[in-house]
Structures are given as structure tokens and as C-alpha cells.
C-alpha positions, 0 to 999 in steps of 0.5 A: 676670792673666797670667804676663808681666804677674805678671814684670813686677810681681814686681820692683817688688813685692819692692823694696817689701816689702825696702824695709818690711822694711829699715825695720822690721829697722832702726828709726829712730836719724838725723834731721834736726829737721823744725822748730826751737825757733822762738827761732834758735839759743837750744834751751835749751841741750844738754837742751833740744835733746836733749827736743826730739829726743825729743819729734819722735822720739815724735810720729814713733812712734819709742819707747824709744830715748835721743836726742841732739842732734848739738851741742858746747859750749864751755868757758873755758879748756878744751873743751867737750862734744863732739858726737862724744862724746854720740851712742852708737856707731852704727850709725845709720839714717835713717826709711827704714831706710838706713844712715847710718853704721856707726860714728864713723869712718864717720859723720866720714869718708865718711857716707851722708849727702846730701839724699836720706838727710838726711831728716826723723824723718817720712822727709820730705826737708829744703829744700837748695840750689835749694829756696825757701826754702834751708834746709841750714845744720844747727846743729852747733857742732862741728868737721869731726871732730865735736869742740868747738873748743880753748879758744884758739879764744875765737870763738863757735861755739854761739850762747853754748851754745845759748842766744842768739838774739840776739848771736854765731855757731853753725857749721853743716854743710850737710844736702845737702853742697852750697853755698860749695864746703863739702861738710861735713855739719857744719862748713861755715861760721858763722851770721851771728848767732844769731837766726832771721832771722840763721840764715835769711840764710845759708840755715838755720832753726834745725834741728839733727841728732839720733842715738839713742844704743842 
């Protein structure tokens, strides 16, 4: 081969070897759940979802860390847990090794989070606005600052804390920031119920973020 061909390739091959070597600096702490509990929104309330981050996150060869499930509740008479609060500090990146966020502020203010850094924990990208089936709408539960809804608000915003799949609501974020003129991550609108095919009529599936915590 060449010299000009060898110039002409060199490039390619360094963005590939910088992009592994991101990857592996950076281990995996951001996902979005390839698949749901299969029941809607009931994921066995917050330690089911946190086993189910887990259990996705291992299968994915992601060992050793401590997941969660980007989720709030909600509590009568006062606030619930709040996802902002369950997920460690940062920073987090995503299964290809792109930074997400540095912090909570970042992460709740100006993210790196679209369709194209919203990927899966196998780094596979989610179904968004234009895709068959539509699949952004992210369970959440929370409030555009990550926190659980005061205790004035009587609504139900988390499926009866994760575990209806029949009665009620659960706000969701749009992975892809796209859809209803919302560009929100995580508080874009309510579910139309709490049952898979509920979730599915406003473009959802029953998946949920997951952060690891160290």
C-alpha cells in the first residue's frame, strides 16, 4: 500500500481506535432499557425497576456498579422520593462512551441527551419520532427538575408508584426530545393509563432511564 493510500486511512483508523479507547476510559453509567417489565407501568415499584436496570446492565457485560431507575414517587401528604436524588453525582456516560452529563445541574439543565446519545445498554439506538412503532415516551414520574411532585398536586403521576397497570397516569420524557412541541428529557406529558397498550397510544413502551450511581 501506498503512502497516499496510508494518509488517507490513518484518520479513520484514529477516530476508531479514540472512539474504543473512550469507551473503555469510560464505562457505561446511562441507559435506556431495551425493553420494559412487559405489565406497563407496574415494574414492581422502585426496587423492581432498580433489579431491572441491573439485570439489563450485566447481560450488557457492565459489572460492578450500583444502578437505578431514573423514577419518583409519590407520598400523601408529603413528597415522595425523587429521581433526581436516587442517582449518584455524575458524570455519566452512555454505552459508547459519550458524556451525558457531568452533574445534576448539567444533566437537569442542558444534557447531551437526543436520540443519538439516548441509546440502549447494548448502545442500540431507541425508536423516536418517525420511527414504526413510536417509542419515546420514558416513564419518569418526576418533574422537569428531576424532583417528585409536592403533595398538593393529588394527580397520579407514577402508575400508583410503579405498580398499576391498569388505573392512573405516569409522566414521561421524550428520549429523542422531539413530539407535542415538549423537548423534555423527562417531564414532557402524562400516560394515558397505566397498561402496556395505555403507554403505547401516546408512543411509549414501558421503558425507563437508568443512571449508575459510583
Amino acid at each position: 500500500m501506498n503512502i497516499l493510500k496510508l494518509a488517507a486511512i490513518a484518520p479513520f483508523a484514529l477516530a476508531a481506535q479514540l472512539s474504543m479507547a473512550s469507551a473503555q476510559d469510560h464505562p457505561m453509567g446511562f441507559f435506556v432499557t431495551s425493553v420494559g417489565l412487559g405489565d406497563g407501568a407496574n415494574l414492581g415499584g422502585l426496587d423492581g425497576a432498580d433489579a431491572h436496570c441491573d439485570a439489563l446492565a450485566t447481560a450488557a457485560g457492565t459489572t460492578g456498579r450500583t444502578w437505578r431507575a431514573y423514577l419518583s414517587t409519590q407520598e400523601e401528604g408529603k413528597r415522595g422520593v425523587s429521581a433526581r436524588y436516587r442517582i449518584g453525582s455524575g458524570p455519566w456516560y452512555n454505552a459508547h462512551g459519550e458524556l451525558v452529563a457531568s452533574d445534576l445541574d448539567e444533566l437537569h439543565l442542558s444534557p447531551n441527551i437526543i436520540k443519538r446519545t439516548a441509546v440502549d445498554e447494548n448502545g442500540n439506538k431507541i425508536n423516536g419520532v418517525g420511527d414504526s412503532p413510536n417509542q419515546h415516551d420514558i416513564l419518569t414520574g418526576s418533574m422537569s427538575d428531576g424532583m417528585a411532585y409536592f403533595p398538593r398536586d393529588t394527580d397520579d403521576h407514577t402508575c400508583s408508584n410503579w405498580t398499576s397497570s391498569g388505573e392512573g397516569s405516569a409522566q414521561v420524557g421524550h428520549h429523542d426530545r422531539h413530539g407535542g412541541g415538549n423537548t423534555s428529557w423527562n417531564s414532557a406529558h402524562g400516560s394515558r393509563g397505566c397498561g402496556q397498550e395505555a403507554l403505547a397510544g401516546t408512543g411509549g413502551a414501558g421503558m425507563f432511564y437508568c443512571f449508575a450511581t459510583d
